[in-house]
MOPAC internal coordinates of N, CA, C and O (Angstrom, degrees):
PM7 1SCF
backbone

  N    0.0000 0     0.00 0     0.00 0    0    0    0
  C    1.4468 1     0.00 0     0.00 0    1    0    0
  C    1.5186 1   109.73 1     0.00 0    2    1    0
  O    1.2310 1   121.91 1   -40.83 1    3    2    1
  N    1.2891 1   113.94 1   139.17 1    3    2    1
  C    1.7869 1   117.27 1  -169.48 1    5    3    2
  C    1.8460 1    80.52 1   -83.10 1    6    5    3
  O    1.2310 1   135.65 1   -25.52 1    7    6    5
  N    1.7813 1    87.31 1   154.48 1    7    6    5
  C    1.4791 1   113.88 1   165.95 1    9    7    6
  C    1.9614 1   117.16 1    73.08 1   10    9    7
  O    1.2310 1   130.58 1   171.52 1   11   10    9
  N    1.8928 1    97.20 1    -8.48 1   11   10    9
  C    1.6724 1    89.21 1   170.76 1   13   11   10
  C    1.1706 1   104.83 1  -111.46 1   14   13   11
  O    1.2310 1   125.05 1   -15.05 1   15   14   13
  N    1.3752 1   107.91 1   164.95 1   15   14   13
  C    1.8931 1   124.68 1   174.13 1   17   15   14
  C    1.4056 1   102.68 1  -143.79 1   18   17   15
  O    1.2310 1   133.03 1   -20.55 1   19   18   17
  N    1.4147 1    92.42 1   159.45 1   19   18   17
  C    1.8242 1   108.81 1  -166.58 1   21   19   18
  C    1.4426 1   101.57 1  -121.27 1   22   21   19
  O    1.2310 1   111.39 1  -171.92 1   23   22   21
  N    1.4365 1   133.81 1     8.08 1   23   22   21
  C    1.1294 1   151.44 1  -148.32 1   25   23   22
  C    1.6058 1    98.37 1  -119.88 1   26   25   23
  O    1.2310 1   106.89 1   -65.63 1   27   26   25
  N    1.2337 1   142.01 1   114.37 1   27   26   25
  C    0.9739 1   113.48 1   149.15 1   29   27   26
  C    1.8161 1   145.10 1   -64.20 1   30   29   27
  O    1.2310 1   119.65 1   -37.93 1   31   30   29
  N    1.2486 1   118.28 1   142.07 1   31   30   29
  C    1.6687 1   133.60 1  -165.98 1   33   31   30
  C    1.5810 1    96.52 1   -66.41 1   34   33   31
  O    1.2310 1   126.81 1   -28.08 1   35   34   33
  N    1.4955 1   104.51 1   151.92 1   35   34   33
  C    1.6313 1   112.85 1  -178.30 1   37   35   34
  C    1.8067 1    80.61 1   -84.16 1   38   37   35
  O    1.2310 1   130.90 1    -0.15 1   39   38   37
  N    1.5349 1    96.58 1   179.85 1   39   38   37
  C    2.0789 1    99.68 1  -171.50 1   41   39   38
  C    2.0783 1    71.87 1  -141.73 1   42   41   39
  O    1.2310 1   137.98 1   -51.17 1   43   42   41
  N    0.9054 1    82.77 1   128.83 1   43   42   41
  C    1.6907 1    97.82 1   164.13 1   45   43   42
  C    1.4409 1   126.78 1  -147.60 1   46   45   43
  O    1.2310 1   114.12 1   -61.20 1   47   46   45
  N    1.4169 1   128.73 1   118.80 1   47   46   45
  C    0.8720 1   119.45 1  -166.24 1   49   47   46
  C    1.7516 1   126.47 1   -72.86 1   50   49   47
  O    1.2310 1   114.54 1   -13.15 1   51   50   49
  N    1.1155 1   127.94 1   166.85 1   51   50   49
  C    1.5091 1   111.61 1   176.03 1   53   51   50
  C    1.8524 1   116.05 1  -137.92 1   54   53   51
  O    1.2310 1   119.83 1    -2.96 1   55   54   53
  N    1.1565 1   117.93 1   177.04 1   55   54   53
  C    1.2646 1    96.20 1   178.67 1   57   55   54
  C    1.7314 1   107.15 1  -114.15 1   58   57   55
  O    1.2310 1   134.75 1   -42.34 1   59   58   57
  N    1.5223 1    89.07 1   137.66 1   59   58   57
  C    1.9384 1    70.86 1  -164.53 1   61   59   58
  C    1.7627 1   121.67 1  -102.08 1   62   61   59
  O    1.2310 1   132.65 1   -46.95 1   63   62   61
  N    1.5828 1    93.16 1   133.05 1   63   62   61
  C    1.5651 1   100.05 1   168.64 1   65   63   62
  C    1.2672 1   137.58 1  -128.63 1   66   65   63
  O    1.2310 1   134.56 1  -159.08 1   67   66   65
  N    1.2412 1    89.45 1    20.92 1   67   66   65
  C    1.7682 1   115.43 1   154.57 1   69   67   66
  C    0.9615 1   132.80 1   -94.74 1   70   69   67
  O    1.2310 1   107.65 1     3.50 1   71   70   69
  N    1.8274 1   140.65 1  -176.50 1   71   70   69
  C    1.0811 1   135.93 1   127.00 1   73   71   70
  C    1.5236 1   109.92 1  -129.18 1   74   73   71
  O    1.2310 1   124.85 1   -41.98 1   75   74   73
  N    1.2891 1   108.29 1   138.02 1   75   74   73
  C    1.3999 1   102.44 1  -174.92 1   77   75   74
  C    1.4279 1   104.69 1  -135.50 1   78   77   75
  O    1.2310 1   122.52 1   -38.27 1   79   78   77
  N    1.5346 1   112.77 1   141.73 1   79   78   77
  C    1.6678 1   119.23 1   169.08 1   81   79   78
  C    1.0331 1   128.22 1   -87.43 1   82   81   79
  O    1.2310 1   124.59 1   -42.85 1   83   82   81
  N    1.4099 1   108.79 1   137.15 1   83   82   81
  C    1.5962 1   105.29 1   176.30 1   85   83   82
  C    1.6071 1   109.67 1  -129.44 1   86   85   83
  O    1.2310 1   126.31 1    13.44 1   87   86   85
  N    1.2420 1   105.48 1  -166.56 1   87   86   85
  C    1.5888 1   118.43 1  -156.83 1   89   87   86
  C    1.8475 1   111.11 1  -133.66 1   90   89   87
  O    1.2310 1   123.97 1   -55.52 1   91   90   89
  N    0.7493 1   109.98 1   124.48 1   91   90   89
  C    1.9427 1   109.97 1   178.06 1   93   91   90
  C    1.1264 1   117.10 1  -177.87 1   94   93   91
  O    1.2310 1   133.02 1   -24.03 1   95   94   93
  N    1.2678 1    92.45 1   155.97 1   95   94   93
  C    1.6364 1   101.42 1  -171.41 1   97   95   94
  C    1.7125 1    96.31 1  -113.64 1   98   97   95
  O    1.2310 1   121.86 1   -33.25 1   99   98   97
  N    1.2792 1   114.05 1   146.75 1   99   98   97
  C    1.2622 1   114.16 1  -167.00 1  101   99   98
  C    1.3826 1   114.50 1   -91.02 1  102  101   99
  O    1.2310 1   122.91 1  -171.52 1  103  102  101
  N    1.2241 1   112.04 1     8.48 1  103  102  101
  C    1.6592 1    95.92 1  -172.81 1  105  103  102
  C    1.3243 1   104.11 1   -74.86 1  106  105  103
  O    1.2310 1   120.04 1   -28.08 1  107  106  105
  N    1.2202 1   117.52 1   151.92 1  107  106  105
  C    1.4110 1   148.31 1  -169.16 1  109  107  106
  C    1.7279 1   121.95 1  -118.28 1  110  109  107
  O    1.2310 1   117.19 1   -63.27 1  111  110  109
  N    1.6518 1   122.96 1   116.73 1  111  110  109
  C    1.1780 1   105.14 1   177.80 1  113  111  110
  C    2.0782 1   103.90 1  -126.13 1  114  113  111
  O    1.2310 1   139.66 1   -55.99 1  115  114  113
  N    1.1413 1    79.47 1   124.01 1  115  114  113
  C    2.0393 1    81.01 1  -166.27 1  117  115  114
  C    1.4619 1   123.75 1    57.72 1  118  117  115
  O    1.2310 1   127.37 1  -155.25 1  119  118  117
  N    1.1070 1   103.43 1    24.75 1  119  118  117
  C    1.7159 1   111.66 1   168.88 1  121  119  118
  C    1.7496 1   109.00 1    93.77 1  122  121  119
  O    1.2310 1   124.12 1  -145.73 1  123  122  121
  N    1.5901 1   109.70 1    34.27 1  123  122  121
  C    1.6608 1   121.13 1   175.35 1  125  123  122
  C    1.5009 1   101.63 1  -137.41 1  126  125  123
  O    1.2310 1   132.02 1   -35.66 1  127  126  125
  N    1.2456 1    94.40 1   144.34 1  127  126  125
  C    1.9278 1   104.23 1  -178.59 1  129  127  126
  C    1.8249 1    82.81 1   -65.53 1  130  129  127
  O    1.2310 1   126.55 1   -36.48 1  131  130  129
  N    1.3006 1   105.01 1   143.52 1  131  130  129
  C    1.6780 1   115.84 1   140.37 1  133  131  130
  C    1.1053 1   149.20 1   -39.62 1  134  133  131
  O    1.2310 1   128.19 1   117.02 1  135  134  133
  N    1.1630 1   101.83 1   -62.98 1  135  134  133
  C    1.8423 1   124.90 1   156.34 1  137  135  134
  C    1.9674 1   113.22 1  -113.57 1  138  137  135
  O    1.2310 1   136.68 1   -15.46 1  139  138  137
  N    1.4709 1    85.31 1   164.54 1  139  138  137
  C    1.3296 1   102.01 1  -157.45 1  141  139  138
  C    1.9326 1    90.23 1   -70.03 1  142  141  139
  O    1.2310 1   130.96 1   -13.93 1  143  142  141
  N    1.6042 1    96.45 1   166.07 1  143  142  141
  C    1.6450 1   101.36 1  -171.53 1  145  143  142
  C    1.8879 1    94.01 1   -94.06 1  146  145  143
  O    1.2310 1   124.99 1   -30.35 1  147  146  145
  N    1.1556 1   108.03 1   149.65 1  147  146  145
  C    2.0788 1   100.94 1   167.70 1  149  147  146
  C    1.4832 1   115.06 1  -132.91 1  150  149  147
  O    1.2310 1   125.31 1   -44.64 1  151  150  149
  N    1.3315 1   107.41 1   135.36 1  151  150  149
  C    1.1404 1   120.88 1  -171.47 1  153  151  150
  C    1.2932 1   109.67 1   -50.96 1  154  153  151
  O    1.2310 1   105.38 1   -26.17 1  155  154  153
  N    0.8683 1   144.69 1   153.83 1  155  154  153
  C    1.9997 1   137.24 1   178.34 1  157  155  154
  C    1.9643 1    94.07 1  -111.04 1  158  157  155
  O    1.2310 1   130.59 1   108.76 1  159  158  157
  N    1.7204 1    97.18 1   -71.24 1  159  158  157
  C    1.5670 1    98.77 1  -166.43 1  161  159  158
  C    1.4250 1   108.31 1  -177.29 1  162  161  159
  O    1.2310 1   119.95 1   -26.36 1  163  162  161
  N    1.4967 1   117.70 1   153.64 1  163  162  161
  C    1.4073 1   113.80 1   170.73 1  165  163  162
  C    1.6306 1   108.65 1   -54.69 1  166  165  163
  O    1.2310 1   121.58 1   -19.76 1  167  166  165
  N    1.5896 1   114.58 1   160.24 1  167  166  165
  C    1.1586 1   117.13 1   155.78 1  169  167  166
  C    1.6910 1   116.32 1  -122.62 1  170  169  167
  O    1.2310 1   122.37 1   -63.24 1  171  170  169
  N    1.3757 1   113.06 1   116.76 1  171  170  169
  C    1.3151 1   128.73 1  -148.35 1  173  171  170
  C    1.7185 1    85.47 1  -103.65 1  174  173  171
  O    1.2310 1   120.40 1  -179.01 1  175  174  173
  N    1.1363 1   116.84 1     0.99 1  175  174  173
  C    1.6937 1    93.42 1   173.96 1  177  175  174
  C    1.2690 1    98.43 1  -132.70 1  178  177  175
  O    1.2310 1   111.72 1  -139.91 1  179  178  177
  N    1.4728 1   133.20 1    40.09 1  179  178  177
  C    1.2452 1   144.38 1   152.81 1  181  179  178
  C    1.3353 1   119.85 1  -126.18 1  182  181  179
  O    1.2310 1   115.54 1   -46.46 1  183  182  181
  N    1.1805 1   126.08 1   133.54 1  183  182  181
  C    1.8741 1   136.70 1   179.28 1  185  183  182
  C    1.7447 1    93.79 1  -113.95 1  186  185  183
  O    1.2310 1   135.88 1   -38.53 1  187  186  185
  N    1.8434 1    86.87 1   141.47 1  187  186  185
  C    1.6652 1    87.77 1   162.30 1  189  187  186
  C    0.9637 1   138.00 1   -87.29 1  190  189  187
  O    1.2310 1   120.00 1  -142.50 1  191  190  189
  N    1.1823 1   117.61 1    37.50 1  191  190  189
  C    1.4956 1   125.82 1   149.63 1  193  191  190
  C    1.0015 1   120.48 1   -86.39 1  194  193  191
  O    1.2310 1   113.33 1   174.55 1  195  194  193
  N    1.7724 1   130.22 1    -5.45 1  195  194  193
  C    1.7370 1   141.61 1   159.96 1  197  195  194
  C    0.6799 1   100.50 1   -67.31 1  198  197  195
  O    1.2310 1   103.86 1   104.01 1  199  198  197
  N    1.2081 1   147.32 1   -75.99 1  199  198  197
  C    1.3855 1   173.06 1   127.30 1  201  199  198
  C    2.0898 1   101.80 1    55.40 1  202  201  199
  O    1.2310 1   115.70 1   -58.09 1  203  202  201
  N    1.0260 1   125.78 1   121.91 1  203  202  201
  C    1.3125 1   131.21 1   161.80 1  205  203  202
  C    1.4344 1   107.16 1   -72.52 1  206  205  203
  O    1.2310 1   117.75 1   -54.34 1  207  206  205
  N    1.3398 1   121.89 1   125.66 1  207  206  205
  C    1.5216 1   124.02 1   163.98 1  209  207  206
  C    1.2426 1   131.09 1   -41.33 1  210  209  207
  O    1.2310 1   114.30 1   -63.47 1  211  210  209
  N    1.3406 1   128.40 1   116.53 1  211  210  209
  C    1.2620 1   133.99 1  -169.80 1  213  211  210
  C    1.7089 1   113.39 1   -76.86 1  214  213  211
  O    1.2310 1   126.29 1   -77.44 1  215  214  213
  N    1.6197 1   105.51 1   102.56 1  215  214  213
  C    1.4184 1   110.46 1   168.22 1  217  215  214
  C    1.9526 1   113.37 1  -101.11 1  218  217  215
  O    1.2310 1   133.05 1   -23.18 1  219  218  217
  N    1.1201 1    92.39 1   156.82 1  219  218  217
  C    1.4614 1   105.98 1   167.27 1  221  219  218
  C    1.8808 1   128.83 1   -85.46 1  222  221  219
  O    1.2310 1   120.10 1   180.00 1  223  222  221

């Protein structure tokens, strides 16, 4: 199937100087999005320092 892996992903952190939008639908099946997430677009009139901290 395109777009799954059975592998787990390396997690690396980065330092951020973007902001970028994305797109998803939240349904959830056993703790995985459903459908794939899509990039929308930079946002050039936001810095991440607006930005609310990303928790899990």
């Amino acid at each position: 199937m395109r777009g799954r892996t059975c592998s787990e992903l390396e997690f690396r952190t980065v330092k951020p100087d973007l902001v970028a939008e994305f797109a998803a639908v939240s349904a959830v099946d056993a703790g995985r999005y459903r459908h794939p997430v899509r990039f929308v677009r930079l946002r050039d009139d936001l810095t991440p320092h607006e930005m609310p901290p990303f928790t899990t």
